[in-house]
SETI-224639 format. One record per residue: residue number from 1; x, y negated, z of N, C-alpha, C, CB in turn. Coordinates in pm, whole numbers, plus 50000, padded with zeros to 5 digits. Glycine has a CB too. Layout:
BEGIN
pos	n.px	n.py	n.pz	ca.px	ca.py	ca.pz	c.px	c.py	c.pz	cb.px	cb.py	cb.pz
NUM	X	Y	Z	X	Y	Z	X	Y	Z	X	Y	Z
...
***
This chain:
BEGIN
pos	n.px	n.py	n.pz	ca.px	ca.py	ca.pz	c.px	c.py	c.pz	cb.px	cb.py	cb.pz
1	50310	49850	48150	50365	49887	48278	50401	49763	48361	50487	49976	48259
2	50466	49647	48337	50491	49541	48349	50369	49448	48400	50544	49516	48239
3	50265	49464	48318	50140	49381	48368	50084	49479	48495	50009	49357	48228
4	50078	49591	48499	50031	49650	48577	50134	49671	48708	49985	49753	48508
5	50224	49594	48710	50343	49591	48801	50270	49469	48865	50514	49572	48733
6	50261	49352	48785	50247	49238	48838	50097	49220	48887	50293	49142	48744
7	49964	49321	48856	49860	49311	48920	49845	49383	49031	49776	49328	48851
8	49952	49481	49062	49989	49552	49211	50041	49463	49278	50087	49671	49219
9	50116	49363	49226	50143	49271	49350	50067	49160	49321	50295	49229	49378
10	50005	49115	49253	49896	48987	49316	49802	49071	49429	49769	48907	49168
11	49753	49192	49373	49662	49241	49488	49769	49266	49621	49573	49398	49438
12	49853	49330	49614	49961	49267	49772	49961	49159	49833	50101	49252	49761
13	49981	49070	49728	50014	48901	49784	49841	48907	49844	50066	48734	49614
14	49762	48905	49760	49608	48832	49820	49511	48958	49955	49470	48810	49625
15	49593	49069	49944	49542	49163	50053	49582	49129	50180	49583	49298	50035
16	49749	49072	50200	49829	49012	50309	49780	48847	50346	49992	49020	50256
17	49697	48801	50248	49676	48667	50231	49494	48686	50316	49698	48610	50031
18	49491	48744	50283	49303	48832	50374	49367	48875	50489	49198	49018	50285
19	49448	48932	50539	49499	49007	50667	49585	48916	50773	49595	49132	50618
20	49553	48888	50874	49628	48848	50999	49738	48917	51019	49555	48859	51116
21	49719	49030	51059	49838	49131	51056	49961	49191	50977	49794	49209	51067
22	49928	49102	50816	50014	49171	50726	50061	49026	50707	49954	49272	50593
23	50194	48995	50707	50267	48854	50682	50349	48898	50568	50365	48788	50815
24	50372	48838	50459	50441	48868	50315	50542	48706	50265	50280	48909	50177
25	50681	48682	50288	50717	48544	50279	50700	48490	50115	50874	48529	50338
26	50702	48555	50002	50645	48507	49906	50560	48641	49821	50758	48428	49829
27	50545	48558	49693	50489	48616	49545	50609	48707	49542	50469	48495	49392
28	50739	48687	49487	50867	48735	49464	50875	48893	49564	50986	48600	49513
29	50801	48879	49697	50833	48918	49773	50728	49111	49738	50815	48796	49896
30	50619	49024	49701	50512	49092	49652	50516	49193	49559	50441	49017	49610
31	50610	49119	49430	50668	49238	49331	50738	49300	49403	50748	49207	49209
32	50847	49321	49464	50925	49348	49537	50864	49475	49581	50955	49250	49623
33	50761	49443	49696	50663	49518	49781	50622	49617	49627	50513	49399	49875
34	50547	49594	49561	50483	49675	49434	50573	49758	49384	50434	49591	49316
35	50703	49724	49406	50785	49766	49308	50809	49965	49413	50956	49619	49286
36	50893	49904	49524	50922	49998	49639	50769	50092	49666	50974	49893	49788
37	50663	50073	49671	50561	50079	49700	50550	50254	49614	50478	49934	49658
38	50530	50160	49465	50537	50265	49347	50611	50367	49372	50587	50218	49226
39	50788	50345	49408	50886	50404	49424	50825	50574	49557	51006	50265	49480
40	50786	50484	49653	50769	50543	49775	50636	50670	49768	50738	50412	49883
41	50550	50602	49662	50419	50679	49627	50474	50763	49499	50276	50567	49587
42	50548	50749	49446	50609	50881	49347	50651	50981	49412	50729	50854	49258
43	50734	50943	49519	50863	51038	49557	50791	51111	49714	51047	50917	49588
44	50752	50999	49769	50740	51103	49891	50610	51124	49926	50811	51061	50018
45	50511	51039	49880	50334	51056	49922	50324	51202	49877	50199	50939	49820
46	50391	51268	49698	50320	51409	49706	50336	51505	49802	50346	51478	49606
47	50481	51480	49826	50547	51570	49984	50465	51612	50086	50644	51485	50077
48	50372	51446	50150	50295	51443	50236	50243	51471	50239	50266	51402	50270
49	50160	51446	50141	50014	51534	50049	49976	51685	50104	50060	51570	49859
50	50083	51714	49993	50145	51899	50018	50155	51936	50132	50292	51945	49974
51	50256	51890	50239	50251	51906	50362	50130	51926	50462	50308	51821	50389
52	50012	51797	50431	49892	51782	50534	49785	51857	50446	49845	51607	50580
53	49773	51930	50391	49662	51986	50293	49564	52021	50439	49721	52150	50167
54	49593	52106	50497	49540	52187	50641	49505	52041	50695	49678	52299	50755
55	49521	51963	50722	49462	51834	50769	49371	51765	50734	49523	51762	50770
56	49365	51738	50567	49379	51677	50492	49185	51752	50473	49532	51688	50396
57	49210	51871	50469	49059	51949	50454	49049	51950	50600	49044	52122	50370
58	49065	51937	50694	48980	51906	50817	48927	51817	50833	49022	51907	50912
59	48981	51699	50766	48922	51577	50791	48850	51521	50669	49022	51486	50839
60	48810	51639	50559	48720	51599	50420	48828	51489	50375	48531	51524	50450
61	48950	51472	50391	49011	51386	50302	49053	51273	50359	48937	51358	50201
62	48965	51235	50456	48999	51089	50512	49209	51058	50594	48843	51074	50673
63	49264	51216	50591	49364	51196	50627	49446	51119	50538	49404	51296	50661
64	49408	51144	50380	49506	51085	50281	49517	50898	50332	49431	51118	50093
65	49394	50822	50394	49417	50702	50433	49536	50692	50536	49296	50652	50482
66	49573	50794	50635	49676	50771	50721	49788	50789	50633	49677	50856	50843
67	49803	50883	50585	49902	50915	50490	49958	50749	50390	49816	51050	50382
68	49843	50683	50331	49862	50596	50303	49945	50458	50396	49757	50597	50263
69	49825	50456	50484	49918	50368	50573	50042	50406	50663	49837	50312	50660
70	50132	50522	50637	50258	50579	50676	50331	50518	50541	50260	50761	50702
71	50297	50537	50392	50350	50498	50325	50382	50314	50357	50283	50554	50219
72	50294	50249	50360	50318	50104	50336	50387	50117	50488	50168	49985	50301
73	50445	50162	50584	50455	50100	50712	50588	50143	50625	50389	50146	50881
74	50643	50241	50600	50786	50288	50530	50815	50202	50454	50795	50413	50451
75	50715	50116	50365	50798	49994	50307	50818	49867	50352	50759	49965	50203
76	50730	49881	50506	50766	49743	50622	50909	49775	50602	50704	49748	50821
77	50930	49880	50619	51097	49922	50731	51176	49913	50656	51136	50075	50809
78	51158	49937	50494	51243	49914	50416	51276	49727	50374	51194	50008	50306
79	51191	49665	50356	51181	49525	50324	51159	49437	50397	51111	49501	50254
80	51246	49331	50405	51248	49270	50517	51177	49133	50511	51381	49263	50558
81	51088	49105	50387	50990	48969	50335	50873	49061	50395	50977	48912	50129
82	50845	49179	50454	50729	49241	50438	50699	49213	50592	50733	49399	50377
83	50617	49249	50670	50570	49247	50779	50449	49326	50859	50557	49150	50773
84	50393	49415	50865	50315	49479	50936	50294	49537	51077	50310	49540	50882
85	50214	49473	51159	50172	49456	51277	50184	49570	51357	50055	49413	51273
86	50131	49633	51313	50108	49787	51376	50027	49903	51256	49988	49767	51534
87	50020	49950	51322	49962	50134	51218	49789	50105	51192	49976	50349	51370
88	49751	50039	51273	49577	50023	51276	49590	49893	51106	49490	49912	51502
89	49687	49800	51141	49673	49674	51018	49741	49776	50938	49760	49492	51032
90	49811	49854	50912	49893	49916	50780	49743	49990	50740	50064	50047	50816
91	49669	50071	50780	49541	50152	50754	49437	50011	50695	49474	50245	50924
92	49417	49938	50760	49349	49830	50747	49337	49777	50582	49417	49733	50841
93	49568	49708	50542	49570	49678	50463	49586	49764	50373	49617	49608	50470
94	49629	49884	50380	49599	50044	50237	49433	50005	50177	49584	50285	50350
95	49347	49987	50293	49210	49999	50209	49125	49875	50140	49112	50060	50304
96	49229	49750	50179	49176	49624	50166	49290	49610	49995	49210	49498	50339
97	49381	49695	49992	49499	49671	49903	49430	49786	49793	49678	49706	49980
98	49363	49893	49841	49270	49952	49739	49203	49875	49679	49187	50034	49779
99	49100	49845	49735	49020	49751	49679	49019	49667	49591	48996	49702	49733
100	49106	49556	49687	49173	49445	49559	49253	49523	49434	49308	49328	49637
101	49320	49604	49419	49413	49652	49343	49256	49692	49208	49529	49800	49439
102	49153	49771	49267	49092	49794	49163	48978	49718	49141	49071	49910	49158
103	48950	49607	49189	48873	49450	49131	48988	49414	49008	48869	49286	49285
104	49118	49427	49064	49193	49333	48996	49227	49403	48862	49318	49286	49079
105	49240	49509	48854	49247	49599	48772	49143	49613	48640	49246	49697	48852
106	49005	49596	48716	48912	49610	48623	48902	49455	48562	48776	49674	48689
107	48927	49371	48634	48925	49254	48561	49024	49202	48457	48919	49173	48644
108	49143	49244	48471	49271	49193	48433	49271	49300	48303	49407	49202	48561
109	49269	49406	48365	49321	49531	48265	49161	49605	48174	49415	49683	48397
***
């Protein structure tokens, strides 16, 4: 759980480190971000989920990416090492933070 804590936030640190729009003041900052992140995607993404289903099948799914980037903008607002530009870079970095998360994943883990 621990290693897989700390490869959610290297892929944070190096997704914000690819992004103009996403400013992160350290590594430290990153677990941090991973940590709340997790927190925020336990507790309230299923809510959202549940909530946009009717959306969610209108749009074949692609709503769960907004959904996503509502989550990370909720952990701009919560953390104050975090930084995100606007709603277009929070969408941006959800799919660039996918990504990396599962390169890093398959490599590491």
């Amino acid at each position: 759980m621990i290693l897989k804590l700390l490869v959610n936030a290297l892929a944070v640190f190096l997704a914000a480190y690819l992004l103009r729009g996403v400013e992160i003041k350290s590594f430290w900052t990153a677990i941090l971000t991973a940590v709340v992140l997790a927190i925020v995607n336990t507790i309230i993404r299923p809510l959202m989920v549940i909530l946009t289903i009717p959306v969610t099948i209108i749009t074949f799914g692609l709503f769960i990416l907004v959904i996503n980037a509502l989550m990370l903008m909720l952990v701009d607002a919560i953390l104050p090492g975090l930084k995100i530009k606007n709603f277009w870079w929070a969408l941006i970095f959800g799919i660039v933070l996918s990504i990396t998360n599962a390169i890093l994943s398959w490599i590491i883990l």
